[in-house]
C-alpha positions as CSV (number, residue, x, y, z in Angstrom):
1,X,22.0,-55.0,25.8
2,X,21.0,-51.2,26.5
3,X,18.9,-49.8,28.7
4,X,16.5,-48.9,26.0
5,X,16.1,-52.8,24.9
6,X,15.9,-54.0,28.6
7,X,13.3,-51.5,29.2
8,X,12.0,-52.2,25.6
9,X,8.0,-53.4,26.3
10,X,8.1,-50.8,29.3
11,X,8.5,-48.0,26.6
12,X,9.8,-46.8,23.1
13,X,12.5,-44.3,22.9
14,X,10.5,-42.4,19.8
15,X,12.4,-44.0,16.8
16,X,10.6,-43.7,13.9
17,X,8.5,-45.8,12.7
18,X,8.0,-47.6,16.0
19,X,5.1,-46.7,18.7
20,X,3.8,-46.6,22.0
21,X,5.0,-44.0,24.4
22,X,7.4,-41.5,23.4
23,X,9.7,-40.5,26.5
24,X,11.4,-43.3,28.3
25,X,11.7,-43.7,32.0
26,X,13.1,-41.3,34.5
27,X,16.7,-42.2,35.3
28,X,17.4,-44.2,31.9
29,X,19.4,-41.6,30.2
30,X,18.2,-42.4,27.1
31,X,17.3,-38.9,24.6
32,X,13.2,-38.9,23.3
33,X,13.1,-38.9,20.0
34,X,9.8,-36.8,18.7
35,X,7.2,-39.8,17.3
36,X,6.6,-39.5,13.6
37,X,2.9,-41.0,12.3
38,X,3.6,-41.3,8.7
39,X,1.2,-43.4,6.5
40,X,1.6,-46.8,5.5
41,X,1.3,-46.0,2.1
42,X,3.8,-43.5,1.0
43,X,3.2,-43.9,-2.6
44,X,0.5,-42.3,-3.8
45,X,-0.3,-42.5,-7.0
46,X,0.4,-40.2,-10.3
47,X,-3.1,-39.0,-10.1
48,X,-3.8,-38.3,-6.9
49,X,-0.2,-36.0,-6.9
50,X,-2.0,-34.1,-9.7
51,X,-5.4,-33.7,-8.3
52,X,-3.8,-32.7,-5.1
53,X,-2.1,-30.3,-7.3
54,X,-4.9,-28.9,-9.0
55,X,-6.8,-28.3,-5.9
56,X,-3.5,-26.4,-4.4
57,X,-3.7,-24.3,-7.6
58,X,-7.0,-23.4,-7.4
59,X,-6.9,-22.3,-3.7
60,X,-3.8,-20.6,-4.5
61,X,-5.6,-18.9,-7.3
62,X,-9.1,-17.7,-5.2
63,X,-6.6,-16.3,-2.6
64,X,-4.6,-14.3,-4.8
65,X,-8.0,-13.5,-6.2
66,X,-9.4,-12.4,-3.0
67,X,-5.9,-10.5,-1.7
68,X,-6.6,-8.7,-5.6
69,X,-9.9,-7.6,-4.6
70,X,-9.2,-6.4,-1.0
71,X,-6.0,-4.7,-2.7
72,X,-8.3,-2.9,-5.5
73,X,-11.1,-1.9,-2.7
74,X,-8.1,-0.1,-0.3
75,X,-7.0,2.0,-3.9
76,X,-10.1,2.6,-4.7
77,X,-11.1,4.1,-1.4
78,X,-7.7,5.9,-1.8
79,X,-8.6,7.4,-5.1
80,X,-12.3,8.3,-4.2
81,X,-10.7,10.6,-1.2
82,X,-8.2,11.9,-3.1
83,X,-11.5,12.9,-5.5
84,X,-13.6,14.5,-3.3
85,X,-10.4,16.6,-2.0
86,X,-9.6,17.2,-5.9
87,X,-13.6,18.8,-6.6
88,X,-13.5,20.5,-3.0
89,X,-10.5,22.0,-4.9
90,X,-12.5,22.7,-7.8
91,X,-14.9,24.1,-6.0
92,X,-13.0,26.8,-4.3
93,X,-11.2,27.6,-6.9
94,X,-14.4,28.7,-8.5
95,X,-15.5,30.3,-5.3
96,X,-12.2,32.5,-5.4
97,X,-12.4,33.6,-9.5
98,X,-16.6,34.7,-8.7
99,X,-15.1,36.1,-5.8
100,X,-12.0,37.8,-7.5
101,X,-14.4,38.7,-10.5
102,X,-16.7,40.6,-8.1
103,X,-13.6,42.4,-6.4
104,X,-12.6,43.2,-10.2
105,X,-16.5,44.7,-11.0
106,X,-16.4,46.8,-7.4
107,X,-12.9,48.3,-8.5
108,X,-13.9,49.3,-12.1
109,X,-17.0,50.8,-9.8
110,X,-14.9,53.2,-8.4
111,X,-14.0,55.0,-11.5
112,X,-17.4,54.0,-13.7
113,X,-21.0,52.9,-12.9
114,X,-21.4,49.4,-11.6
115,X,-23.1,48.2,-14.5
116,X,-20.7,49.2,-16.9
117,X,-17.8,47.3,-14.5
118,X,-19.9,44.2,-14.6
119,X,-20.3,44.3,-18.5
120,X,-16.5,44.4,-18.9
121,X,-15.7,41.9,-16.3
122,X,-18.3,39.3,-17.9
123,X,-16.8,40.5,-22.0
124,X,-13.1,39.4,-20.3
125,X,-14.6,36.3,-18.9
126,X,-16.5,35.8,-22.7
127,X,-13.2,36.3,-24.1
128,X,-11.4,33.9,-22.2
129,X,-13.9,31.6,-22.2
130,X,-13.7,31.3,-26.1
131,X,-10.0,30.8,-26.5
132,X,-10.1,27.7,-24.0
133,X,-13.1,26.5,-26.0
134,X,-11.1,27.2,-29.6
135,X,-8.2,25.7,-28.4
136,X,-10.0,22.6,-26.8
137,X,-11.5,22.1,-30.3
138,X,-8.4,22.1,-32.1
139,X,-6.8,19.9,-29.9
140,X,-9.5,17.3,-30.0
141,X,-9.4,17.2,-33.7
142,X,-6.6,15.3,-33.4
143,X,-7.0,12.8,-30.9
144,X,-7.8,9.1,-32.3
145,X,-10.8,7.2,-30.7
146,X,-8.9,4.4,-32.2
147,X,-5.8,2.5,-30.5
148,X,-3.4,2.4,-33.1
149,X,-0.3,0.9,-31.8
150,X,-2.7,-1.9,-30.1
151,X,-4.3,-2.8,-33.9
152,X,-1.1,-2.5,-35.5
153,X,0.6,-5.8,-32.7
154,X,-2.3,-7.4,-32.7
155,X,-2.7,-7.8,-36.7
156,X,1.4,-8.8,-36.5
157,X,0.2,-11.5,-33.5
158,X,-2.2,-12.4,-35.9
159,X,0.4,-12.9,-38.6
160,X,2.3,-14.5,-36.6
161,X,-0.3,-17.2,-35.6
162,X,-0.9,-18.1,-39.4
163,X,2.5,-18.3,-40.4
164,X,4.9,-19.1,-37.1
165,X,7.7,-19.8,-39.0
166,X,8.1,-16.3,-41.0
C-alpha cells in the first residue's frame, strides 16, 4: 500500500476526478496534482453547442464592430488634421500670390502709374483665370456620373443568377 492510500481519508493527492484537499501531508513525498472541477455532464447537447456558438459569433462580431469604429474615429481624426494643415496651405498660398501680385503692381509702378500696373496685373490674372476655367470645362465634359465597370458586373452577376449553369 502507498503512502497516498494509507493516508487516503487524511487527504487526496489531486487526481482528477476525486476531491477534498489538494496537497498531501508534509513529509509524504507524494507530488500535488492541480484539482480539476469538471461537470458531471460532459455531454451537452447538439443545440446547446450551437447556441453557445451563436452567441460567441455575435460577441465576436460587436467587438470587431466596436475595434471598426474606434479604428475609423483614429483615421478620421488623422484625416481632419491633415485637412486643416491642407487649407492652412491653401490659405497661404493665396496670401503669397495677393502678396506676389501686389509686389508685381508696385514694380510695373516704377516705370508707369500705379493704376495702369494694377490694370495689367488683374488682365494677367483674367487671363489665367479663363484658361483654368476652359480647361476645367473640357475636362468635365467627359467625366461619367455613371459607374460603368460597376453596371456592366453587376448585369453579368445578374446573368449569372438566372442562368448558373451558362
Amino acid at each position: 500500500m502507498s503512502s497516498a492510500e494509507t493516508a487516503g481519508s487524511a487527504f487526496t493527492t489531486g487526481v482528477p476526478g476525486t476531491s477534498g484537499n489538494t496537497y498531501p501531508p508534509a513529509g509524504t513525498g507524494d507530488v500535488p496534482y492541480p484539482r480539476i472541477d469538471a461537470p458531471e455532464d460532459d455531454q451537452s447537447s447538439l443545440g446547446e453547442l450551437i447556441g453557445e456558438l451563436t452567441q460567441d459569433l455575435s460577441k465576436l462580431m460587436r467587438q470587431e464592430l466596436e475595434l471598426a469604429k474606434a479604428e475609423i474615429r483614429e483615421e478620421a481624426s488623422k484625416a481632419g488634421k491633415a485637412a486643416g494643415m491642407l487649407s492652412a496651405a491653401g490659405f497661404a498660398g493665396y496670401m503669397t500670390v495677393v502678396l506676389l501680385s501686389l509686389a508685381l503692381v508696385f514694380a510695373l509702378g516704377a516705370i508707369m502709374p500705379l493704376g495702369w500696373a494694377a490694370l495689367i496685373v488683374a488682365a494677367l490674372w483674367g487671363i489665367a483665370g479663363f484658361a483654368l476655367f476652359s480647361t476645367g470645362r473640357a475636362r468635365l465634359k467627359h467625366v461619367s456620373p455613371k459607374p460603368e465597370r460597376t453596371i456592366e458586373t453587376l448585369k453579368e452577376d445578374a446573368e449569372w443568377a438566372r442562368h448558373p449553369t451558362k
